[in-house]
C-alpha positions in Angstrom: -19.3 -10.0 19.1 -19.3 -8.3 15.6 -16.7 -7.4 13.4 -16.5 -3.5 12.6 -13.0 -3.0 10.0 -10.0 -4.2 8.7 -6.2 -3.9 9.5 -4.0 -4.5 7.2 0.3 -3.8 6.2 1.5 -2.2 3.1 4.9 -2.6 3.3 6.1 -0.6 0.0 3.3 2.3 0.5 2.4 5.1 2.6 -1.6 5.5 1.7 -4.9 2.7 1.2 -4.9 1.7 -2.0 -7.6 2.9 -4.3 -9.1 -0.7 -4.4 -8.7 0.4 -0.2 -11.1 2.6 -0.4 -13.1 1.4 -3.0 -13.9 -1.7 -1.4 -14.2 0.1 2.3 -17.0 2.1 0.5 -18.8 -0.5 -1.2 -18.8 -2.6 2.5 -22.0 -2.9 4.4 -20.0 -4.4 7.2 -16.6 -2.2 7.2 -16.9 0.6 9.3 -13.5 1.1 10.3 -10.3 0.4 8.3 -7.0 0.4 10.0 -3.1 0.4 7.6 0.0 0.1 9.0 2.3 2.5 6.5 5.5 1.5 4.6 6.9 4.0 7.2 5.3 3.1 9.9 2.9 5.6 10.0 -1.1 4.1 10.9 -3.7 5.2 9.0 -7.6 5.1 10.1 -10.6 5.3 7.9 -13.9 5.9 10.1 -17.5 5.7 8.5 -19.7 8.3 10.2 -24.0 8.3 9.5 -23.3 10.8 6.8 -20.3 8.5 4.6 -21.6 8.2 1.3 -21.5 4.2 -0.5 -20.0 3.4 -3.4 -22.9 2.3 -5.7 -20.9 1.2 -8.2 -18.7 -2.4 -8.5 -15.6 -1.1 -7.6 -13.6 -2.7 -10.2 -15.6 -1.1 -13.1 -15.0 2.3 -11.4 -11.5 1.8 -10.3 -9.8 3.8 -13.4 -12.0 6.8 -12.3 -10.4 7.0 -8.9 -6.9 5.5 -9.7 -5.0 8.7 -9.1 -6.9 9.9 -5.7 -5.5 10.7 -2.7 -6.7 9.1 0.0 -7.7 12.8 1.9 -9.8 13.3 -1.5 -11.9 9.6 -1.4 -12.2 11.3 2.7 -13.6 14.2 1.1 -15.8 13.4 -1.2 -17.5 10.6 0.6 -17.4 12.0 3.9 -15.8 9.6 6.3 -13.2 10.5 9.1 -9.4 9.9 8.2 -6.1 9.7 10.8 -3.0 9.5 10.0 0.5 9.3 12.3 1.6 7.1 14.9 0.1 5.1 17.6 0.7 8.0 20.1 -0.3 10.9 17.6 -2.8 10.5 15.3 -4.2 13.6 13.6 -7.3 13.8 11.4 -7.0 15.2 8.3 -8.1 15.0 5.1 -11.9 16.6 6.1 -13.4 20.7 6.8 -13.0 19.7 10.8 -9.0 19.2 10.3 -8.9 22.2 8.5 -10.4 24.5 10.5 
Protein backbone atom coordinates (compact mmCIF):
# COMPACT_ATOMS: atom_id res chain seq x y z
CA UNK A 1 0.00 0.00 0.00
CA UNK A 2 1.47 3.46 -0.83
CA UNK A 3 0.15 6.69 -0.80
CA UNK A 4 0.03 8.60 -4.31
CA UNK A 5 -1.95 12.42 -3.63
CA UNK A 6 -3.96 14.48 -1.69
CA UNK A 7 -7.65 15.47 -1.39
CA UNK A 8 -8.57 18.25 -0.01
CA UNK A 9 -11.98 21.07 0.37
CA UNK A 10 -11.70 24.70 -0.34
CA UNK A 11 -14.85 25.90 0.67
CA UNK A 12 -14.49 29.76 -0.36
CA UNK A 13 -12.45 28.92 -3.77
CA UNK A 14 -12.78 27.48 -7.06
CA UNK A 15 -8.91 26.73 -7.97
CA UNK A 16 -5.53 25.02 -5.77
CA UNK A 17 -4.03 27.46 -4.12
CA UNK A 18 -0.62 28.69 -5.31
CA UNK A 19 0.97 27.22 -2.11
CA UNK A 20 -1.29 24.00 -3.98
CA UNK A 21 0.73 23.76 -6.43
CA UNK A 22 3.74 24.85 -5.12
CA UNK A 23 3.95 22.26 -2.63
CA UNK A 24 2.46 19.42 -5.23
CA UNK A 25 5.64 20.33 -7.27
CA UNK A 26 8.12 20.41 -4.67
CA UNK A 27 6.59 16.61 -3.48
CA UNK A 28 8.58 13.55 -4.21
CA UNK A 29 5.70 11.51 -2.94
CA UNK A 30 2.52 13.52 -4.43
CA UNK A 31 1.60 12.44 -7.68
CA UNK A 32 -1.93 13.03 -7.71
CA UNK A 33 -3.79 15.99 -6.09
CA UNK A 34 -7.49 15.92 -5.82
CA UNK A 35 -9.86 19.63 -4.58
CA UNK A 36 -13.19 19.61 -4.00
CA UNK A 37 -14.27 23.41 -5.39
CA UNK A 38 -16.26 26.13 -3.44
CA UNK A 39 -18.83 25.14 -6.16
CA UNK A 40 -18.55 21.82 -6.14
CA UNK A 41 -16.59 21.46 -9.05
CA UNK A 42 -13.39 18.53 -8.45
CA UNK A 43 -10.27 19.44 -9.62
CA UNK A 44 -7.35 16.79 -10.44
CA UNK A 45 -3.66 17.50 -10.69
CA UNK A 46 -1.80 14.36 -12.32
CA UNK A 47 2.14 14.23 -12.50
CA UNK A 48 3.18 12.48 -15.75
CA UNK A 49 7.30 11.29 -16.38
CA UNK A 50 7.74 14.62 -18.11
CA UNK A 51 6.26 17.15 -14.84
CA UNK A 52 8.86 19.35 -14.14
CA UNK A 53 9.91 19.83 -9.88
CA UNK A 54 9.94 22.81 -8.25
CA UNK A 55 13.66 23.29 -7.23
CA UNK A 56 13.10 26.00 -5.27
CA UNK A 57 11.47 26.19 -1.33
CA UNK A 58 8.19 27.08 -2.25
CA UNK A 59 7.76 29.70 0.21
CA UNK A 60 10.72 31.87 -1.02
CA UNK A 61 9.16 31.59 -4.57
CA UNK A 62 5.67 31.95 -3.70
CA UNK A 63 5.38 35.90 -4.68
CA UNK A 64 6.63 34.79 -8.16
CA UNK A 65 3.67 32.62 -8.74
CA UNK A 66 1.00 34.35 -6.54
CA UNK A 67 -1.18 35.49 -9.34
CA UNK A 68 -1.10 32.06 -11.64
CA UNK A 69 -3.73 30.28 -12.72
CA UNK A 70 -3.80 26.97 -12.04
CA UNK A 71 -4.04 25.90 -16.15
CA UNK A 72 -0.70 28.11 -16.27
CA UNK A 73 1.37 26.15 -13.15
CA UNK A 74 -0.36 22.94 -15.73
CA UNK A 75 1.45 24.54 -18.37
CA UNK A 76 4.51 25.43 -17.54
CA UNK A 77 5.44 22.35 -15.51
CA UNK A 78 3.72 19.92 -17.52
CA UNK A 79 1.36 17.87 -15.49
CA UNK A 80 -2.27 16.81 -16.47
CA UNK A 81 -5.23 18.95 -14.97
CA UNK A 82 -9.29 18.12 -14.75
CA UNK A 83 -11.66 20.04 -13.81
CA UNK A 84 -15.81 19.46 -13.46
CA UNK A 85 -17.83 17.05 -11.77
CA UNK A 86 -17.54 13.58 -10.68
CA UNK A 87 -19.41 12.43 -13.81
CA UNK A 88 -17.58 14.90 -16.30
CA UNK A 89 -14.28 15.77 -15.88
CA UNK A 90 -12.48 17.43 -18.75
CA UNK A 91 -8.77 18.19 -19.07
CA UNK A 92 -7.67 21.35 -19.68
CA UNK A 93 -5.26 23.56 -18.99
CA UNK A 94 -2.41 21.57 -21.46
CA UNK A 95 -1.70 21.42 -25.76
CA UNK A 96 -3.86 17.86 -25.55
CA UNK A 97 -7.13 19.85 -24.24
CA UNK A 98 -6.62 22.29 -26.82
CA UNK A 99 -6.28 20.51 -29.70
Amino acid sequence: EEILGSFHIHPNSTEFSTWDMLSYLKSDWEQASILRAADASIIVAVKTPETKKLAENPEQVREQYKDWSNEQFAKEFGFLLYRGSSEDLQQVGSEASEA
